[in-house]
N, CA, C and O atoms as a printed pandas DataFrame, in Angstrom:
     atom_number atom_name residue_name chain_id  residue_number  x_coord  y_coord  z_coord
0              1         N          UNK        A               1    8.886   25.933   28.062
1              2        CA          UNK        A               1    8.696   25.640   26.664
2              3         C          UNK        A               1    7.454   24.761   26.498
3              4         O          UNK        A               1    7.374   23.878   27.352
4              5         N          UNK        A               2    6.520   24.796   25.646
5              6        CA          UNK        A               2    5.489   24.576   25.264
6              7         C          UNK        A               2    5.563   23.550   24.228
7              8         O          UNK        A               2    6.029   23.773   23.111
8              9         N          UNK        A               3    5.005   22.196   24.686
9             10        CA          UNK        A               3    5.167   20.889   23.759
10            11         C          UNK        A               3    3.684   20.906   22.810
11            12         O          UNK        A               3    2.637   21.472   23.125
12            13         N          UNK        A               4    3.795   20.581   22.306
13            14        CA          UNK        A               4    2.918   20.177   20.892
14            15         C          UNK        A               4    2.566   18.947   20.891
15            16         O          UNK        A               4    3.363   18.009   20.850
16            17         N          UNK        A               5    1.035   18.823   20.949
17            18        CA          UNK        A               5    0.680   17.718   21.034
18            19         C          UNK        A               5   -0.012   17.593   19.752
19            20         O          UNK        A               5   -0.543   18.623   19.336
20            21         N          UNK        A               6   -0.136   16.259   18.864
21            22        CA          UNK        A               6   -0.866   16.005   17.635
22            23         C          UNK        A               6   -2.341   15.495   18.025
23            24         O          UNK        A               6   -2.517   14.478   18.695
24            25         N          UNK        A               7   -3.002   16.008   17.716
25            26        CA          UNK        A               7   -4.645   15.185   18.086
26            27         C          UNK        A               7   -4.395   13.630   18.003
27            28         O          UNK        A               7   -3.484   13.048   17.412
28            29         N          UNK        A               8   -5.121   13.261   18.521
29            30        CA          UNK        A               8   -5.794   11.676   18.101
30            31         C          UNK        A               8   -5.907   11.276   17.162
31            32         O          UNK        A               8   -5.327   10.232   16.866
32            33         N          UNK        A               9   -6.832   12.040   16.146
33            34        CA          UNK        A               9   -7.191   11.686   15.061
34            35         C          UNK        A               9   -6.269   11.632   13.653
35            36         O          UNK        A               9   -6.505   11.071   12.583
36            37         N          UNK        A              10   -4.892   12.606   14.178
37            38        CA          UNK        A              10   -3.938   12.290   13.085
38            39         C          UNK        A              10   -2.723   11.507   13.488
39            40         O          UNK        A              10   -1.647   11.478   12.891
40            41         N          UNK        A              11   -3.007   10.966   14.428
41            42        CA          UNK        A              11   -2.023    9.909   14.578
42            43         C          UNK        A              11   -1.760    8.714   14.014
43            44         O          UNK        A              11   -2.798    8.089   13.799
44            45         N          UNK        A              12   -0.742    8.132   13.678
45            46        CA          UNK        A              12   -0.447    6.874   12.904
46            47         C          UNK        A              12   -1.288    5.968   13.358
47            48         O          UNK        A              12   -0.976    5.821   14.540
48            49         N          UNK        A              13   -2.281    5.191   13.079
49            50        CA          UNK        A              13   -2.904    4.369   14.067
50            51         C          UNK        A              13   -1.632    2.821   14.123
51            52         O          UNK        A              13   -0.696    2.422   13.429
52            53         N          UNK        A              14   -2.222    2.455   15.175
53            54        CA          UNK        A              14   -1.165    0.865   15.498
54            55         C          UNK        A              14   -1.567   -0.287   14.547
55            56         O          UNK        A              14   -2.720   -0.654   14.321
56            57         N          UNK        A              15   -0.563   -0.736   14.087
57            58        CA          UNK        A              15   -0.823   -2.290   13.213
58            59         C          UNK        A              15   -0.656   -2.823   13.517
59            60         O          UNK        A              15   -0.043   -3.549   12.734
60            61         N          UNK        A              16   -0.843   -3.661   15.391
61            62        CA          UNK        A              16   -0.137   -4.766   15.853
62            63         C          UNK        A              16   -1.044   -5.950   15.102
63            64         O          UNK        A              16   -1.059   -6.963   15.801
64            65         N          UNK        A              17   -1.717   -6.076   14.006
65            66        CA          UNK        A              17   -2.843   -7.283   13.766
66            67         C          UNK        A              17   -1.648   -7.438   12.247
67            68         O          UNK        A              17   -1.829   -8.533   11.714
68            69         N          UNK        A              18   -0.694   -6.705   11.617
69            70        CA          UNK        A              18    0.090   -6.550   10.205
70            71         C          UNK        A              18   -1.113   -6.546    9.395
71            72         O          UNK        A              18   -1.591   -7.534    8.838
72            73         N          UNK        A              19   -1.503   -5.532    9.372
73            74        CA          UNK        A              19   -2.703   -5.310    8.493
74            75         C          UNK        A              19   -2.251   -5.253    7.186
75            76         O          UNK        A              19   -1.173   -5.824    7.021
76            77         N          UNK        A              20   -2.703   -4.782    6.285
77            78        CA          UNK        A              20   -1.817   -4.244    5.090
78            79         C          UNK        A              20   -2.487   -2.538    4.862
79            80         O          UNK        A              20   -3.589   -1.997    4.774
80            81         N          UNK        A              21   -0.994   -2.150    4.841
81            82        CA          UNK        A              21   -1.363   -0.505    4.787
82            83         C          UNK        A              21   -0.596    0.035    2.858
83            84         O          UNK        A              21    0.273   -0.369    2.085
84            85         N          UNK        A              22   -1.545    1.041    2.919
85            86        CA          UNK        A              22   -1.275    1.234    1.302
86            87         C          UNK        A              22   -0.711    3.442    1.827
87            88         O          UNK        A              22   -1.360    4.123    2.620
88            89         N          UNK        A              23    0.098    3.753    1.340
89            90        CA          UNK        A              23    0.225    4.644    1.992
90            91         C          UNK        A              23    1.118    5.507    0.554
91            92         O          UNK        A              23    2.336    5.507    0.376
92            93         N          UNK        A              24    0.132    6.138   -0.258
93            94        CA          UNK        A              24   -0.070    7.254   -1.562
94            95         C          UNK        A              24    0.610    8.460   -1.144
95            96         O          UNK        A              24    0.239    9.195   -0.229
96            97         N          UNK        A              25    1.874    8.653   -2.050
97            98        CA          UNK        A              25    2.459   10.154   -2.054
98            99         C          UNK        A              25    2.348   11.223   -3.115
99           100         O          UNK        A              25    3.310   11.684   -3.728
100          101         N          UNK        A              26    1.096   11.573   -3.274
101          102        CA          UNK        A              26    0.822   12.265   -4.632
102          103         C          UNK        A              26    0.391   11.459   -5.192
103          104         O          UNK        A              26   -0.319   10.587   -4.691
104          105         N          UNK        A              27    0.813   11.561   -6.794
105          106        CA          UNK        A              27   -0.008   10.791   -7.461
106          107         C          UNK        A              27    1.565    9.829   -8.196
107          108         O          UNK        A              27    1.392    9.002   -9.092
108          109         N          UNK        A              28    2.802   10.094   -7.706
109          110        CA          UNK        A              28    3.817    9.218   -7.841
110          111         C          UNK        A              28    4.621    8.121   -7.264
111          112         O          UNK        A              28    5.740    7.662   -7.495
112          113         N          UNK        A              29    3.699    7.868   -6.462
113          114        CA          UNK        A              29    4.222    6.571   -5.085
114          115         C          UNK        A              29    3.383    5.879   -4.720
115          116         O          UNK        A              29    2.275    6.309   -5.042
116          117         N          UNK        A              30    3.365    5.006   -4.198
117          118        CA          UNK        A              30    2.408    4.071   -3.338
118          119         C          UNK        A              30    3.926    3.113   -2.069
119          120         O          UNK        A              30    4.889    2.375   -2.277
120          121         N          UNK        A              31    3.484    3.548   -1.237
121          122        CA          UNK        A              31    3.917    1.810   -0.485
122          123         C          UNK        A              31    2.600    1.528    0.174
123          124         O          UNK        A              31    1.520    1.902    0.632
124          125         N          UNK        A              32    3.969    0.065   -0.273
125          126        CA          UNK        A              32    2.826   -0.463    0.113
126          127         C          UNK        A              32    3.599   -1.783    2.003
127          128         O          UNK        A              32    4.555   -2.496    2.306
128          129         N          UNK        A              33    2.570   -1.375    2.469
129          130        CA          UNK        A              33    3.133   -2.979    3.861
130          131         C          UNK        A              33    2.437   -3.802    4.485
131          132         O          UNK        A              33    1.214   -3.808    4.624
132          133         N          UNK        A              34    3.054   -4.374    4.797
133          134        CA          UNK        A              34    2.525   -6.080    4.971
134          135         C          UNK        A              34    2.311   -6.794    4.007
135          136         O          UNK        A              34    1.430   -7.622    4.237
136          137         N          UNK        A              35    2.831   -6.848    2.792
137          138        CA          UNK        A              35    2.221   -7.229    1.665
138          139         C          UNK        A              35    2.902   -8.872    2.142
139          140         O          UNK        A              35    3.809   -9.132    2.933
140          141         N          UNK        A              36    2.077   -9.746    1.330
141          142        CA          UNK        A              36    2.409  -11.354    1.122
142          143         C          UNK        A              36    2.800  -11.892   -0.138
143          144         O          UNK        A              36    2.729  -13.059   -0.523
144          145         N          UNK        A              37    3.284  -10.738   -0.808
145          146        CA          UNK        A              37    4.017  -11.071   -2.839
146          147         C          UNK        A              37    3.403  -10.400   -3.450
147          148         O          UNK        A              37    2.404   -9.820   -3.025
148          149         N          UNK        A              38    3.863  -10.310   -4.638
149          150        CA          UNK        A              38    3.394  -10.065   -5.671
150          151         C          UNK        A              38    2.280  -10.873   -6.708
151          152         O          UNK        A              38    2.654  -12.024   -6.931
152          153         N          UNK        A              39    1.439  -10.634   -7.149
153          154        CA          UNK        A              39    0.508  -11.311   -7.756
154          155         C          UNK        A              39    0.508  -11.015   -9.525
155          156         O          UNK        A              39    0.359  -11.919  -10.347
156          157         N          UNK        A              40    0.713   -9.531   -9.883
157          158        CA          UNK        A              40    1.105   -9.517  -11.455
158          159         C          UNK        A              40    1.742   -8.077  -10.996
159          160         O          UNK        A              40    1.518   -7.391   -9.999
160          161         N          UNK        A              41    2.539   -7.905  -12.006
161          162        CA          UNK        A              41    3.373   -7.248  -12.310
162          163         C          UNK        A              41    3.448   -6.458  -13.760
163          164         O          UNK        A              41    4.293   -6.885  -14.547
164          165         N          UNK        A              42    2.775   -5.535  -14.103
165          166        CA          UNK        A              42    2.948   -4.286  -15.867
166          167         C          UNK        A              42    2.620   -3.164  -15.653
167          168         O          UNK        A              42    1.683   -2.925  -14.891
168          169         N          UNK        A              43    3.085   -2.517  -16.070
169          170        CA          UNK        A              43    3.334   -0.955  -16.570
170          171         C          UNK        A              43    2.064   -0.634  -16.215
171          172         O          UNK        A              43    2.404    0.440  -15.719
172          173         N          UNK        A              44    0.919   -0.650  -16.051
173          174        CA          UNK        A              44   -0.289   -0.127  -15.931
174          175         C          UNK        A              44   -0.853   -0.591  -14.678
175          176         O          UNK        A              44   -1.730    0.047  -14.096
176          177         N          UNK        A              45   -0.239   -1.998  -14.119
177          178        CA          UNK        A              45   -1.061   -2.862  -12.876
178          179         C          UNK        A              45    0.032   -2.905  -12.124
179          180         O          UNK        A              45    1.097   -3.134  -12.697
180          181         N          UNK        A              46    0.020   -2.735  -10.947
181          182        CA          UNK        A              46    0.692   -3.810   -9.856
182          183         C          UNK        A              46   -0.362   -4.238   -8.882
183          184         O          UNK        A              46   -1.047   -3.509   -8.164
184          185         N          UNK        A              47   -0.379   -5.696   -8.990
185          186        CA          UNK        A              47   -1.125   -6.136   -7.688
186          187         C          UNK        A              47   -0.819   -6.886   -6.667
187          188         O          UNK        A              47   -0.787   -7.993   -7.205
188          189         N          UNK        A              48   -0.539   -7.077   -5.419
189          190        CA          UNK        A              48   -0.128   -7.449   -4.047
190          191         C          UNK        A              48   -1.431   -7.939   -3.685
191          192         O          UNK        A              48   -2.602   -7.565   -3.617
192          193         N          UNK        A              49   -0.310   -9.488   -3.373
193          194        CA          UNK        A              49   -1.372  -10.060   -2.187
194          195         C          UNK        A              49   -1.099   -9.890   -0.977
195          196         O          UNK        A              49    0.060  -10.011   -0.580
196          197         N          UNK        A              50   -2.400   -9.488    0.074
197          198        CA          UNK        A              50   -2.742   -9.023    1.366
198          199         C          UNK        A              50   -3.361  -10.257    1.996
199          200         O          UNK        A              50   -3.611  -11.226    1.279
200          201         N          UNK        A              51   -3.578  -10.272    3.084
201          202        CA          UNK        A              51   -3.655  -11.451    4.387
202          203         C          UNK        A              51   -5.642  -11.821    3.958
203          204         O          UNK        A              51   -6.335  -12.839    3.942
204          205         N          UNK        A              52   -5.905  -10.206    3.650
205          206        CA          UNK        A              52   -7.400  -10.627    3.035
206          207         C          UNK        A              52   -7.699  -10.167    2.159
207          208         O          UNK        A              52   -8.704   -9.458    2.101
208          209         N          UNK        A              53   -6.684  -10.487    0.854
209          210        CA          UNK        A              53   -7.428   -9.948   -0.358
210          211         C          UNK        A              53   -5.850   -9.665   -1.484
211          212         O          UNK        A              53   -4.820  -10.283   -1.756
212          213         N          UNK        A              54   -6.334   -8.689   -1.753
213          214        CA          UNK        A              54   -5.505   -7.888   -2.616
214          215         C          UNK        A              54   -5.399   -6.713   -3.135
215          216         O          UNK        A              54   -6.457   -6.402   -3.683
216          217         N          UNK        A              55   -4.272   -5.586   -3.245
217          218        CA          UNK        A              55   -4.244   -4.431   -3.205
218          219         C          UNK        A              55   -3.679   -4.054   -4.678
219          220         O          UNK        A              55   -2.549   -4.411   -5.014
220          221         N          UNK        A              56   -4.412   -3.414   -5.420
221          222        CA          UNK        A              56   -4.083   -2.989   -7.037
222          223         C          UNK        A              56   -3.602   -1.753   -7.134
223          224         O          UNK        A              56   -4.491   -0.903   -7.092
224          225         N          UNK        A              57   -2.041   -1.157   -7.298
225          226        CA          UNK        A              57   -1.611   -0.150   -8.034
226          227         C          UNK        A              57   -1.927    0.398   -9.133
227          228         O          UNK        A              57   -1.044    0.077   -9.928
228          229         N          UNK        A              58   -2.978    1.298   -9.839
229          230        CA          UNK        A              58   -3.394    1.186  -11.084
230          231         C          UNK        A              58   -2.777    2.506  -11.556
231          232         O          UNK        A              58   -2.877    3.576  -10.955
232          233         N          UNK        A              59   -2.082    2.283  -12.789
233          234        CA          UNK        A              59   -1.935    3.701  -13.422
234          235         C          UNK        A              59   -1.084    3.743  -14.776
235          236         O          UNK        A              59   -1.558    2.994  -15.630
236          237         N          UNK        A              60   -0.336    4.199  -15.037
237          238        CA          UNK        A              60    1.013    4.676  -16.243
238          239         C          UNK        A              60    2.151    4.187  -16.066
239          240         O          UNK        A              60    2.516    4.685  -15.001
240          241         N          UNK        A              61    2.834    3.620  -16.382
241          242        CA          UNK        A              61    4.824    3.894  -16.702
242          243         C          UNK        A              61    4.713    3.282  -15.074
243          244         O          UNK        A              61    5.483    4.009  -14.446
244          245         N          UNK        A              62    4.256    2.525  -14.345
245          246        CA          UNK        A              62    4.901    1.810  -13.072
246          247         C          UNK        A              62    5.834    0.764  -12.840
247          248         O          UNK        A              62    5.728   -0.418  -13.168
248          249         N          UNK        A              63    6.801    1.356  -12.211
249          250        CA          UNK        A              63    8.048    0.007  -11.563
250          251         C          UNK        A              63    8.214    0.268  -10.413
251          252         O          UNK        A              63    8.171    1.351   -9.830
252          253         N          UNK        A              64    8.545   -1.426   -9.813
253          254        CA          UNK        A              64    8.767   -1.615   -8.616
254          255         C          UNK        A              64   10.227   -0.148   -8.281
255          256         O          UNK        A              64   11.140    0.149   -9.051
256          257         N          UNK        A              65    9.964    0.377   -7.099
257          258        CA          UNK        A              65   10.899    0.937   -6.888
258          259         C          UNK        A              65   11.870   -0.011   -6.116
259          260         O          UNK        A              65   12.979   -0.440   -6.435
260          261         N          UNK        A              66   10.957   -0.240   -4.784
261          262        CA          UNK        A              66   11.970   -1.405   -3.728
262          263         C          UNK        A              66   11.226   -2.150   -3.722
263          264         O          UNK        A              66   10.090   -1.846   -4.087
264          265         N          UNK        A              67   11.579   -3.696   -3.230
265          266        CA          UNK        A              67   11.195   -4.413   -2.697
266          267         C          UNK        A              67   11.595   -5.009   -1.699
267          268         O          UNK        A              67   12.691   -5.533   -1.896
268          269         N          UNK        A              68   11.106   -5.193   -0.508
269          270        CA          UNK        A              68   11.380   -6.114    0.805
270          271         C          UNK        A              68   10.591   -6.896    0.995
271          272         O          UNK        A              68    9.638   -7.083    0.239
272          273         N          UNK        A              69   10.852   -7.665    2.272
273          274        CA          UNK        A              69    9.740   -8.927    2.244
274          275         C          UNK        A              69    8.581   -8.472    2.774
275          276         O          UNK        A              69    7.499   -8.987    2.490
276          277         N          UNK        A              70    8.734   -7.284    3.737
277          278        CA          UNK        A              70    7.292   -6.640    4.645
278          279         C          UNK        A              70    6.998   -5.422    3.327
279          280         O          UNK        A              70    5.773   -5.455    3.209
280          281         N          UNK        A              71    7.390   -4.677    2.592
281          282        CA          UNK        A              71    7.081   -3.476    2.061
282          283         C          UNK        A              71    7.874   -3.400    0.322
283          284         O          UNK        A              71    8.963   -3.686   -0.176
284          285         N          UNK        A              72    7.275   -3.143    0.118
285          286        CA          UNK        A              72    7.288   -2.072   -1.533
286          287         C          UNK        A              72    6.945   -0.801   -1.769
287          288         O          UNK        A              72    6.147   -0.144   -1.100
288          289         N          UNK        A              73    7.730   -0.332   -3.018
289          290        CA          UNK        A              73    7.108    0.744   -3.652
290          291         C          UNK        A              73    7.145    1.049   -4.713
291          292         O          UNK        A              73    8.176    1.159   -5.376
292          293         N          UNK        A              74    6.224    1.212   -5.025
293          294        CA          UNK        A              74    5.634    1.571   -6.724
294          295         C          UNK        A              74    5.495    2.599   -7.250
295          296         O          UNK        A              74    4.540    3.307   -6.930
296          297         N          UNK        A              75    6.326    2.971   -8.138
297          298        CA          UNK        A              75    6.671    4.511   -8.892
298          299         C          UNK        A              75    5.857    4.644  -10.089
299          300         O          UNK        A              75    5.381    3.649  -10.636
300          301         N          UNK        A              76    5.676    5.814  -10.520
301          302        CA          UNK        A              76    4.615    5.900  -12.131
302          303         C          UNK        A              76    3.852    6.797  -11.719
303          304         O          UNK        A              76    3.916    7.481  -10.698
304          305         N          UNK        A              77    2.821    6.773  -12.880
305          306        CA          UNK        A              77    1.647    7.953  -12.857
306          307         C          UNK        A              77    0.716    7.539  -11.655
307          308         O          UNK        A              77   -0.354    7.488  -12.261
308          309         N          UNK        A              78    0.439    7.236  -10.459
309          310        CA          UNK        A              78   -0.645    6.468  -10.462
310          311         C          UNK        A              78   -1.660    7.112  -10.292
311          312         O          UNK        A              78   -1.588    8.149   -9.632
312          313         N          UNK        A              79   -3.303    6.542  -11.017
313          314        CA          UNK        A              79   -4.284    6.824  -10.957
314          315         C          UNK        A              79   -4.971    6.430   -9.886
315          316         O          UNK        A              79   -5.677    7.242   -9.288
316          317         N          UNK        A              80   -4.880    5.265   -9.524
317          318        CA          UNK        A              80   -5.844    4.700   -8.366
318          319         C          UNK        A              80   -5.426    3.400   -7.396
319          320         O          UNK        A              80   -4.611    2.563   -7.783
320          321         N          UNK        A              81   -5.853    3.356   -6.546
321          322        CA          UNK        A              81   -5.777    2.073   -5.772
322          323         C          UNK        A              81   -6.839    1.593   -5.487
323          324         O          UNK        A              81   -7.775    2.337   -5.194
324          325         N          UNK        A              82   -7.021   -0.184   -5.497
325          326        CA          UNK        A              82   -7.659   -0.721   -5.806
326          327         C          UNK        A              82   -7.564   -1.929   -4.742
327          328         O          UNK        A              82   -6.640   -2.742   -4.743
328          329         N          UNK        A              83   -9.002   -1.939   -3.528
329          330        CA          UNK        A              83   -8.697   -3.090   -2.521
330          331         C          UNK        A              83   -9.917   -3.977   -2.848
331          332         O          UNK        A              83  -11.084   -3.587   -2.831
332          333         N          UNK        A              84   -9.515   -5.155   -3.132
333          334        CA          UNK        A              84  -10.303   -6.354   -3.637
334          335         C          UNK        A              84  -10.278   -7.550   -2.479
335          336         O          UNK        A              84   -9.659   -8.614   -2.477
336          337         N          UNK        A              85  -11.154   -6.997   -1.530
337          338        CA          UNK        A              85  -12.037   -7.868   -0.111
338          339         C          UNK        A              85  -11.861   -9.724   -0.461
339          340         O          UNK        A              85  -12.330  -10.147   -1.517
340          341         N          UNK        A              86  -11.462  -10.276    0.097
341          342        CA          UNK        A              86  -11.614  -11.994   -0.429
342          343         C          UNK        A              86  -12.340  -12.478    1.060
343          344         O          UNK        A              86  -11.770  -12.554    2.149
344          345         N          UNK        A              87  -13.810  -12.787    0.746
345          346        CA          UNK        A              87  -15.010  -13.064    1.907
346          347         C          UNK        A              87  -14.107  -14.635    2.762
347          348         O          UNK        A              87  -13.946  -14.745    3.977
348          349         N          UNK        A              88  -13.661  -15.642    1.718
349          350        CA          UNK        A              88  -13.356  -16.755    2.053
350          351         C          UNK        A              88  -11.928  -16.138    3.746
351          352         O          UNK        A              88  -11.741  -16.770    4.786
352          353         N          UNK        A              89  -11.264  -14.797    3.324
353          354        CA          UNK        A              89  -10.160  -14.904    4.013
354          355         C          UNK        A              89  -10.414  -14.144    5.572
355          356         O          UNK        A              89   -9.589  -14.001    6.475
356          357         N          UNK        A              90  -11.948  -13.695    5.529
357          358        CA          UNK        A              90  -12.094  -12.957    7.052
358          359         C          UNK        A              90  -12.646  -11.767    6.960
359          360         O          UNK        A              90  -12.827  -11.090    7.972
């Protein structure tokens, strides 16, 4: 029997550093992980603070789906995501 190997290049890469990963299912999901809280919270914004910065949910009709302390997810129309670099954090 003949195993299946996935390339390299589509492999999950490793987060041993807890990076923050933003990870889009269509245009109706976002998780999000590693996050460090919440920063604002409306129907059009969600934004999460990250270790360097901050990560913006932007779109329509969004609510928290879950929340945990490592991960979220954010339901709605979404239009875009939005990573805002903070120079002071690395």
């Amino acid at each position: 029997m003949k195993r299946s190997r996935t390339p390299k290049q589509l492999s999950w890469a490793e987060n041993t550093a807890r990076e923050t990963r933003v990870t889009a299912v269509g245009g109706a999901r976002a998780l999000v992980e590693n996050h460090l809280g919440l920063l604002d919270y409306a129907p059009e914004r969600v934004r999460v603070r990250c270790r360097r910065g901050a990560v913006s949910v932007c779109g329509q009709g969004l609510t928290l789906r879950e929340v945990r302390r490592d991960a979220l997810i954010v339901a709605g129309r979404i239009e875009r995501l939005e990573i805002e670099h903070d120079p002071a954090a690395g």
